[in-house]
C-alpha positions in Angstrom: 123.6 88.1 72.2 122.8 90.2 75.0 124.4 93.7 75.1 126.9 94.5 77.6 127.0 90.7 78.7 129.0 89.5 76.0 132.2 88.3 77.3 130.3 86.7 80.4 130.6 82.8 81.1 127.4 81.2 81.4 126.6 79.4 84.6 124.0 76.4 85.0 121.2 75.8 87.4 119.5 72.8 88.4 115.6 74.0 88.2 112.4 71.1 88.0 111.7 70.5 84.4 108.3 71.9 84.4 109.8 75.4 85.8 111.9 75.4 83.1 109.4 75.1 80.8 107.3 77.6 82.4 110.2 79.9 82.4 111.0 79.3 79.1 107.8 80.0 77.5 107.8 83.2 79.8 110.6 84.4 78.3 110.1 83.6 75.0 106.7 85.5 75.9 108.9 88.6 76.4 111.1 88.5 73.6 114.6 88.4 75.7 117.4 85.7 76.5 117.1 83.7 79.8 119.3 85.5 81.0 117.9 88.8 80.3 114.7 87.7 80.9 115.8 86.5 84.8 117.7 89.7 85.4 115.3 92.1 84.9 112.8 90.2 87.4 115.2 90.6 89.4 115.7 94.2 89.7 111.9 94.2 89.3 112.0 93.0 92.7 114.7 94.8 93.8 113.8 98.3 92.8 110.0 98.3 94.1 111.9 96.4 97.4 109.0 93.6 97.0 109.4 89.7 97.5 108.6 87.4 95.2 106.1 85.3 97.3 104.3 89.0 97.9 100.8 89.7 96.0 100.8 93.2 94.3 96.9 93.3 94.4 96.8 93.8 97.9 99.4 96.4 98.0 98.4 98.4 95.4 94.7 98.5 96.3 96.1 99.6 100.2 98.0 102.8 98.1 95.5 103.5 96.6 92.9 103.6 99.8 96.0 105.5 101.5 95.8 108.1 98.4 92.4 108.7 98.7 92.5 109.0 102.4 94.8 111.9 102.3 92.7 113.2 98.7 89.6 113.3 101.4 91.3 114.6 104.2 92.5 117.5 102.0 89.2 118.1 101.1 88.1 118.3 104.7 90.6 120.8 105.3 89.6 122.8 102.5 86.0 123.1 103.4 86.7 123.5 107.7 88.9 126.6 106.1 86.3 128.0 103.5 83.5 127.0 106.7 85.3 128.7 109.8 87.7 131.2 108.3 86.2 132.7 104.7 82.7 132.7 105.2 83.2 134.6 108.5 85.2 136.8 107.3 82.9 137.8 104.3 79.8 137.9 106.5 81.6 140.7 108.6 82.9 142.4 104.9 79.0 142.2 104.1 77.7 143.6 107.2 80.5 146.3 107.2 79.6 147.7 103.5 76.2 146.7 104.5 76.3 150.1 106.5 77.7 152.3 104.2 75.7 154.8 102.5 75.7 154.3 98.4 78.3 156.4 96.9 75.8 158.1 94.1 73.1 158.7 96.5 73.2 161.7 99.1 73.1 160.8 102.8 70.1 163.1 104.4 70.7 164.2 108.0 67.7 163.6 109.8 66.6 165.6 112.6 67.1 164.4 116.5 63.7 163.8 116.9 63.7 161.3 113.6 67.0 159.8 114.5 66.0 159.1 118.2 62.7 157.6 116.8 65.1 155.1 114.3 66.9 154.2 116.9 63.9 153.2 119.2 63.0 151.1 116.5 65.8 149.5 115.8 66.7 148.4 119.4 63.3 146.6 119.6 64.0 144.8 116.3 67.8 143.6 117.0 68.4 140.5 118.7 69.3 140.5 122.3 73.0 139.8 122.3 73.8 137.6 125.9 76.7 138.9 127.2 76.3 137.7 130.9 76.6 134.1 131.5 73.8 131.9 131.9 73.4 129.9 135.5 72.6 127.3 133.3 75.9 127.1 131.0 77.8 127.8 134.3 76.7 124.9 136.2 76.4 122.9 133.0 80.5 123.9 132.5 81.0 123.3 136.1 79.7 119.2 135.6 82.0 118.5 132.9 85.4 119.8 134.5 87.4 117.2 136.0 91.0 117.0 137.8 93.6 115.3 135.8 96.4 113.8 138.1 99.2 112.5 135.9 101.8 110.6 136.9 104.5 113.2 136.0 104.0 116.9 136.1 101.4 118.9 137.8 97.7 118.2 138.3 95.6 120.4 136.0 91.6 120.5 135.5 90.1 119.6 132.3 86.8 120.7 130.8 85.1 117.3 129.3 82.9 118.7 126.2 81.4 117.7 122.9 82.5 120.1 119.9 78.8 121.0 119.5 78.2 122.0 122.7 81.5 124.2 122.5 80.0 125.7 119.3 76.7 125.7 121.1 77.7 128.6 124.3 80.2 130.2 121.6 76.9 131.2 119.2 74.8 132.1 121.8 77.5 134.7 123.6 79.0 135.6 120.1 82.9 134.7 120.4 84.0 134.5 117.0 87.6 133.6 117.8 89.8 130.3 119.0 
């Protein structure tokens, strides 16, 4: 008898005889009553809210592309952090301590004359850092702004470029920051 039903009146359906055979051997197949065996289909369907006629293949291979969507998008995340905010800033820790004297070996003061020299020699080997704005770029900015007229709200201009080419001027005049 099935638990918890016991004192329930049974009630009769008029199914197609080869149904009821399939049905049968299903639940037979699962061990439980017909009526045990009809019930918990039912909340089957209820509890992952599915329809009968509905294919689970479909549904569960769309999860699980949804899951791995958002698995790679993480990851994309991670790596735009690790490229534009750690590596940065441990580039400018490097170059920092990169400066410092050891902390065994004793700095020697050199004379003016030798320190002038250094510094001679240093300017002709550091890069020339742009600071002035190109013609170029300027007129090259100046193409790609256009005038935005919405339909609401003020008109505003807006500066049409690629990513790379924003990365592009930001390299060559050295602005590190958003």
């Amino acid at each position: 008898m099935d638990k918890g039903y016991e004192k329930e009146h049974f009630a009769t359906f008029k199914i197609k005889s080869t149904v009821a055979e399939k049905f049968r051997k299903y639940s037979r197949g699962i061990g439980e009553s017909h009526s045990m065996t009809l019930l918990l289909m039912l909340e089957f369907f209820e509890y992952n809210q599915i329809a009968p006629y509905e294919s689970l293949g479909p549904r569960m291979q769309t999860l699980e592309s949804a899951i791995k969507k958002r698995i790679n998008a993480l990851v994309a995340i991670v790596r735009d952090i690790e490229k534009n905010q750690t590596l940065p800033t441990k580039g400018m820790l490097d170059a920092l301590f990169e400066g410092l004297p050891a902390q065994t070996k004793k700095k020697i003061i050199p004379s003016f004359e030798e320190a002038f020299r250094n510094s001679e020699i240093n300017a002709k080997d550091r890069p020339k850092i742009q600071t002035e704005p190109d013609h170029k770029d300027i007129r090259f900015m100046l193409n790609r702004i256009e005038l935005v007229k919405p339909r609401f709200g003020h008109s505003h201009w807006k500066l049409a470029m690629d990513t790379d080419e924003i990365k592009r001027l930001k390299t060559k005049y050295h602005v590190y920051h958003d």
